[in-house]
C-alpha positions as CSV (number, residue, x, y, z in Angstrom):
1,X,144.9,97.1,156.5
2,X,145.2,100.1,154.1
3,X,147.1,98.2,151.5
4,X,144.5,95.3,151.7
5,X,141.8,97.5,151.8
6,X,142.8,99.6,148.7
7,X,144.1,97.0,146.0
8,X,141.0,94.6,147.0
9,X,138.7,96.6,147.8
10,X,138.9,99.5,145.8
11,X,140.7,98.4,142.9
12,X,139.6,95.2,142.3
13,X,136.0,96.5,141.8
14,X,137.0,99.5,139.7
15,X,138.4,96.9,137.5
16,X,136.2,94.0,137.7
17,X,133.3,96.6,137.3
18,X,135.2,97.8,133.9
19,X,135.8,94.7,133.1
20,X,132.1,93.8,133.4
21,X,131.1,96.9,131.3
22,X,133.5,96.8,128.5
23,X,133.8,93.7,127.5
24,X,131.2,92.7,124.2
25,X,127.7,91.6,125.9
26,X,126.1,88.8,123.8
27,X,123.4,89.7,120.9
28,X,120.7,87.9,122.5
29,X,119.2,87.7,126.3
30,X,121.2,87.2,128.4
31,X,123.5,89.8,127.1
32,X,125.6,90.1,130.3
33,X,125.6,86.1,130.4
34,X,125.2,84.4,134.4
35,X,124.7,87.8,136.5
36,X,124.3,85.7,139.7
37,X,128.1,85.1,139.5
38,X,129.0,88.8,138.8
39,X,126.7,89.2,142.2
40,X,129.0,86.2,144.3
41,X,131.8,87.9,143.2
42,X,131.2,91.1,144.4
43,X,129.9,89.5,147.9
44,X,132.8,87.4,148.3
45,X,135.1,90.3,147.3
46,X,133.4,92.4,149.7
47,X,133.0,89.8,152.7
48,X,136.8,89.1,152.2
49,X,138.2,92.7,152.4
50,X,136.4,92.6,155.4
51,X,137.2,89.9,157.0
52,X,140.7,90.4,156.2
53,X,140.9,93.9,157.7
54,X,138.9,92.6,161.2
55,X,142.0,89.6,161.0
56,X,144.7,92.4,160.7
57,X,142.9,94.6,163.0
58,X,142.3,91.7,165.5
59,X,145.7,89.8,165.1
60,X,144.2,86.7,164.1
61,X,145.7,84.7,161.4
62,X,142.7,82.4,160.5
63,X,140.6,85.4,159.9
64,X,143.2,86.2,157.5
65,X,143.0,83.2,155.8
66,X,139.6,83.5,155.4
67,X,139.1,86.8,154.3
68,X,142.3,85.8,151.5
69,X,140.6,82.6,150.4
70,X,136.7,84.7,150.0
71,X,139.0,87.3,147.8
72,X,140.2,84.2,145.5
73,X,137.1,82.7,145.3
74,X,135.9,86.3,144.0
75,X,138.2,85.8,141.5
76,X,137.7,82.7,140.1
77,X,133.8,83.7,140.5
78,X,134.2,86.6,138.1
79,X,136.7,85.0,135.6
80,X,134.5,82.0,135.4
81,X,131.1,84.8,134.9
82,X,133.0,86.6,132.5
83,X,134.8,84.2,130.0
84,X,131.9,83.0,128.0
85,X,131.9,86.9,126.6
86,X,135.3,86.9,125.4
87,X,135.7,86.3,122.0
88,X,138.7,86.1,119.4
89,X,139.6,89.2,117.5
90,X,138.7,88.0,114.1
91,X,135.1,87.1,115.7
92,X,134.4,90.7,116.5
93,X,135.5,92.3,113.3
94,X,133.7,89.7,111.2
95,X,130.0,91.2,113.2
């Protein structure tokens, strides 16, 4: 439970929240592009660290399951929210 707890749901939003932050915002509104899947992500990452700890703590194996498949769906969530604001080197020096 600790492990899961710590790498998904501590680390995962330090970095998904720096990842969010850091990365160039685009130069006209929206600048953080489609928020409402920055939002999902966080729920499902939330939701799944969750459910995935009550599985551990309960002993059930479909929990687990669960709570695993709401963590990759987090994932996919924020790559697919955050991949429209990555840009090619040569893009960002040329601005």
């Amino acid at each position: 439970i600790h492990v899961d707890m710590l790498i998904f749901g501590w680390m995962m939003q330090l970095a998904m929240g720096v990842a969010a932050w850091i990365v160039p915002r685009f130069s006209v509104e929206p600048r953080y592009g489609r928020v409402r899947l920055a939002w999902l992500a966080f729920g499902l990452l939330n939701t799944g660290v969750l459910v995935a700890a009550g599985a551990y703590w309960f002993g059930n194996s479909t929990l687990n399951l669960i709570g695993h498949v709401c963590l990759l769906l987090a994932g996919l969530s924020f790559a697919i929210f955050i991949f429209p604001r990555i840009k090619p080197m040569a893009e960002i020096a040329d601005s």
